[in-house]
BADREN-896355 format. One record per atom (N, C-alpha, C): residue in three letters; x, y, z. Coordinates in steps of 0.1 Angstrom, whole numbers, padded with zeros to 4 digits, always signed. Example, Ala and Ser with C-alpha at 12.3 -4.5 7.8 and 13.67 -1.06 7.14 Angstrom:
BEGIN
ala+0132-0057+0078/ala+0123-0045+0078/ala+0132-0033+0078/ser+0128-0022+0071/ser+0137-0011+0071/ser+0129+0000+0079/
This chain:
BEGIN
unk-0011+0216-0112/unk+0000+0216-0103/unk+0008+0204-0105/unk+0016+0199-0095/unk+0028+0188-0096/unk+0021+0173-0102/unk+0025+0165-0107/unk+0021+0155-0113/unk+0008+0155-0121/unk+0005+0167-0126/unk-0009+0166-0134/unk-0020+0168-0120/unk-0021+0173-0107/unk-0031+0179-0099/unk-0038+0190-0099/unk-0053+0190-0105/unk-0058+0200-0101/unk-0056+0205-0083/unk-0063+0224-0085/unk-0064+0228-0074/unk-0071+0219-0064/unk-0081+0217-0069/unk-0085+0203-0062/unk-0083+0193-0054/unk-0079+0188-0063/unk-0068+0176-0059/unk-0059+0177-0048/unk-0049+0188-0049/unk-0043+0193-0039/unk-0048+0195-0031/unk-0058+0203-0028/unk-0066+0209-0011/unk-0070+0193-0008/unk-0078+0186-0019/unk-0081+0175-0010/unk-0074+0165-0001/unk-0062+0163-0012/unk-0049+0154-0009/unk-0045+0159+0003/unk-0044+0173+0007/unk-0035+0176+0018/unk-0049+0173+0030/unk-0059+0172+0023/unk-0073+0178+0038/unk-0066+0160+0045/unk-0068+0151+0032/unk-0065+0135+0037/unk-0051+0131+0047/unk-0042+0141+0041/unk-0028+0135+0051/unk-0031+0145+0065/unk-0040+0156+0063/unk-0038+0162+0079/unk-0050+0153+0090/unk-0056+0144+0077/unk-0068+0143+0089/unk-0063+0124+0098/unk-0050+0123+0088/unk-0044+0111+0088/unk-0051+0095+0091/unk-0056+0092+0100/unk-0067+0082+0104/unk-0081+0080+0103/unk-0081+0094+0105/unk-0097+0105+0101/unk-0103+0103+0091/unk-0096+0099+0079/unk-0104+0106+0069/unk-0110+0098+0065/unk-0125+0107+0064/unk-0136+0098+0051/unk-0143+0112+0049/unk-0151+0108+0037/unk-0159+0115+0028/unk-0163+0130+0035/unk-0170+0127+0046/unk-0170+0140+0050/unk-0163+0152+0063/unk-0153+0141+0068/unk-0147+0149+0076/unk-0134+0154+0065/unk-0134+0148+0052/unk-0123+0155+0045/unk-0130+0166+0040/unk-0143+0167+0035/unk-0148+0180+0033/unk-0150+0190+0039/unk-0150+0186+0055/unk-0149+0195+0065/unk-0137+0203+0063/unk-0126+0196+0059/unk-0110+0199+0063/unk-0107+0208+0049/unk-0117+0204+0041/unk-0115+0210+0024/unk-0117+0225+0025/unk-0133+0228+0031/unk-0135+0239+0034/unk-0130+0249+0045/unk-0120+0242+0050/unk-0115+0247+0061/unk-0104+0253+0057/unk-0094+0248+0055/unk-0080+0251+0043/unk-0084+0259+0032/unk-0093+0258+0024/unk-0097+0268+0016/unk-0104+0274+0015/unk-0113+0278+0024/unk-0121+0285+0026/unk-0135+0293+0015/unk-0133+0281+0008/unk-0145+0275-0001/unk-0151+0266+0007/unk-0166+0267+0000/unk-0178+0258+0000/unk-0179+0245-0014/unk-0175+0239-0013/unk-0177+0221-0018/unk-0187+0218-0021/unk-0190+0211-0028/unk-0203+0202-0029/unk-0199+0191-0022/unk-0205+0175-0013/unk-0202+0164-0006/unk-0198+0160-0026/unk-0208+0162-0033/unk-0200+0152-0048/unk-0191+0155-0057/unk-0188+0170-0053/unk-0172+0173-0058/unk-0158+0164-0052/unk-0164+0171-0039/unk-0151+0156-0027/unk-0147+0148-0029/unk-0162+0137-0034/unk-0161+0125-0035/unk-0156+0119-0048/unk-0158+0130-0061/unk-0152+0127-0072/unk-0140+0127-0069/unk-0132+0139-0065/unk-0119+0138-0061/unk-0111+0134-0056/unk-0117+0126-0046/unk-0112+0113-0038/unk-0110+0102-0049/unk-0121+0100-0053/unk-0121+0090-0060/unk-0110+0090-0074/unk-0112+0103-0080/unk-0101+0104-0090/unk-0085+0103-0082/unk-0082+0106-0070/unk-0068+0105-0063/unk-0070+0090-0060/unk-0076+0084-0060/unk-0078+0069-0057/unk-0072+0060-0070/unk-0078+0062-0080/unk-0073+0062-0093/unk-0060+0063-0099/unk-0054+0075-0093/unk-0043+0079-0099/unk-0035+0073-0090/unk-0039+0066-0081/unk-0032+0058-0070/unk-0022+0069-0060/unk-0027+0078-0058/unk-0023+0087-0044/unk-0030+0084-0033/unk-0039+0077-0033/unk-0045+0073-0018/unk-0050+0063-0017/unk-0052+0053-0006/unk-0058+0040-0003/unk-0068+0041+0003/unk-0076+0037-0001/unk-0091+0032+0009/unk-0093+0021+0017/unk-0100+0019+0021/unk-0102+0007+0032/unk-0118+0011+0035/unk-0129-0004+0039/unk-0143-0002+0043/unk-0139-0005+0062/unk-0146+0005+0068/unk-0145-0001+0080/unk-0157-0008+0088/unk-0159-0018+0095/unk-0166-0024+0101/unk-0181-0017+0102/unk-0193-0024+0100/unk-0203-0015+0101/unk-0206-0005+0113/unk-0210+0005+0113/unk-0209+0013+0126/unk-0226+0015+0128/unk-0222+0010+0142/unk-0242+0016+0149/unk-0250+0028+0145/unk-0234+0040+0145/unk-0241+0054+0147/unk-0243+0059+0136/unk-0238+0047+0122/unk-0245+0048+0111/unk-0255+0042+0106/unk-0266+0036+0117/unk-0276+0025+0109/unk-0272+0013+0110/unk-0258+0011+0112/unk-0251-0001+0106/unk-0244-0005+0095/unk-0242+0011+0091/unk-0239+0012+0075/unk-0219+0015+0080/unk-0209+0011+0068/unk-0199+0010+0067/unk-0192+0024+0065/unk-0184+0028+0065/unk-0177+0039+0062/unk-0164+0039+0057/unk-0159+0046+0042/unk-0149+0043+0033/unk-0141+0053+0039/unk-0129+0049+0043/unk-0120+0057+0048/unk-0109+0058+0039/unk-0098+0072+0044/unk-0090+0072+0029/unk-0075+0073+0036/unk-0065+0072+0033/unk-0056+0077+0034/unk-0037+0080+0027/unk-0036+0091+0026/unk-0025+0096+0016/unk-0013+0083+0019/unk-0006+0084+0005/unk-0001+0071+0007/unk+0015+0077+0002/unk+0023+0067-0003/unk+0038+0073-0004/unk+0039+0084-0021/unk+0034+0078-0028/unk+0029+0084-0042/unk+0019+0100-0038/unk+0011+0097-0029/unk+0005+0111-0028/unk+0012+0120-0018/unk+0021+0113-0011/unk+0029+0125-0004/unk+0041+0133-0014/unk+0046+0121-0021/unk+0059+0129-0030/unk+0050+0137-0041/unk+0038+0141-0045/unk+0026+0149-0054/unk+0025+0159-0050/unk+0027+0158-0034/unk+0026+0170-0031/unk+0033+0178-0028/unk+0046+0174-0025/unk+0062+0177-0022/unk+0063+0184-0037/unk+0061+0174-0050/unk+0060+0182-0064/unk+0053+0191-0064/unk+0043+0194-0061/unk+0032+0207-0057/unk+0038+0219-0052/unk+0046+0214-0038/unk+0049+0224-0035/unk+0062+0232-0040/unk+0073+0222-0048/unk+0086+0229-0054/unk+0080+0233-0066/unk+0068+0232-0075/unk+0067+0241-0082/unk+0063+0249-0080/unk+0053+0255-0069/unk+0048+0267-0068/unk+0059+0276-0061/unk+0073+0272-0057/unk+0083+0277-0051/unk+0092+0282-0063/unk+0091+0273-0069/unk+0101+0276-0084/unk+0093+0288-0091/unk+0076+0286-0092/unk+0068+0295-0100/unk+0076+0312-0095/unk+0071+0311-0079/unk+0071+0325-0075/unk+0088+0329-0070/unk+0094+0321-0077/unk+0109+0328-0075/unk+0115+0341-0080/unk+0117+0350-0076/unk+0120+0357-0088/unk+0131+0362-0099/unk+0133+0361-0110/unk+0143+0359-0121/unk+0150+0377-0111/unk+0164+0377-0116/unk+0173+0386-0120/unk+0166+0394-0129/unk+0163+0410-0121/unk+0161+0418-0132/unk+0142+0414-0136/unk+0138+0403-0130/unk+0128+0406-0134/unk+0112+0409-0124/unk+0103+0410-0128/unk+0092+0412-0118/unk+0079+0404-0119/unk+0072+0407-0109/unk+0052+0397-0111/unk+0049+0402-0113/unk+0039+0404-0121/unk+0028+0413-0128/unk+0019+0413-0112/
């Protein structure tokens, strides 16, 4: 899709902007399989994340240790100005894809 994103990529990128504040590892997988109504692996996700991290579509941040995790920290994510216009390109090509020509048809 737009800027070199897998299907992927996309469901995840969008699970991250709808969950806006929300997001970490597994409430975006919540939101992954929710939107697409596929089942995930938690280390599909997290590759994904991580590769949109990379490509610099999204920012992370560690948040303060939390009790109701042990005391363990939690990597939160969130879509940033690069991963919104990704997906803005995402969506004018799949708008452009299914337009249809003069005279012609979709298989």
């Amino acid at each position: 899709m737009g800027n070199g994103l897998g299907r992927l990529e996309l469901v995840v990128l969008t699970a991250v902007a709808r969950l806006d504040e929300d997001a970490y590892g597994l409430s975006v997988r919540r939101e992954v399989e929710r939107l697409s109504g596929r089942d995930y692996s938690v280390g599909a996700v997290y590759t994904t994340l991580s590769r949109l991290e990379g490509k610099g579509l999204v920012d992370t941040w560690t948040t303060e240790p939390l009790p109701t995790r042990g005391g363990r920290s939690r990597r939160m994510y969130r879509i940033n100005t690069a991963g919104r216009q990704a997906v803005r390109d995402a969506r004018t090509l799949a708008a452009r894809l299914w337009r249809p020509e003069p005279g012609g048809s979709f298989a």
